[in-house]
Residue, then its C-alpha position, 0 to 999 in steps of 0.5 A: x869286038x863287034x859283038x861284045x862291045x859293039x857300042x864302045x868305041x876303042x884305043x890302039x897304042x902302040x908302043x916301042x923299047x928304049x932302044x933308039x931307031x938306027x936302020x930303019x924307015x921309021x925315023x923315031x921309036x913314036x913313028x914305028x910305035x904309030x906305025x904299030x898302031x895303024x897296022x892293027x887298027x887296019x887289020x880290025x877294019x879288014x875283020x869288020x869292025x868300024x873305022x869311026x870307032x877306033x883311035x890310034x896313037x903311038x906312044x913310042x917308049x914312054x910306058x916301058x914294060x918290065x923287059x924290052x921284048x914285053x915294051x914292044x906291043x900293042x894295046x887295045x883299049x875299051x873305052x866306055x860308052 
């Protein structure tokens, strides 16, 4: 990220299944997708890529894949310049 597109600035989604939160600290599938999200976005950081270039948001289930394993990921967006 910081060599190839070091001028961009980048999204992190995060993202859930259908499956409603029962047990959990997360009270909401948009909580633990945020969650998701920020732990990413904490790791980029602690590899040395800019904090001010990267925005996160959890989307919980609202862009499902074609499996429930597939919906629970996270997204990693180059924005352009």
């Amino acid at each position: 990220l910081n060599n190839r597109y070091s001028g961009n600035d980048i999204r992190i989604e995060g993202h859930t299944d259908s499956d409603p939160i029962k047990k959990s600290k997360w009270g909401s599938n948009e909580a633990l997708s945020q969650a998701r999200a920020d732990a990413v976005r904490e790791y980029l950081q602690s590899k040395g890529v800019s904090g001010g270039r990267m925005a996160t948001v959890g989307k919980g289930s609202s862009e499902p894949k074609s499996t429930k394993a597939a919906s629970r990921r996270v997204d990693i967006i180059i924005l352009g310049n």
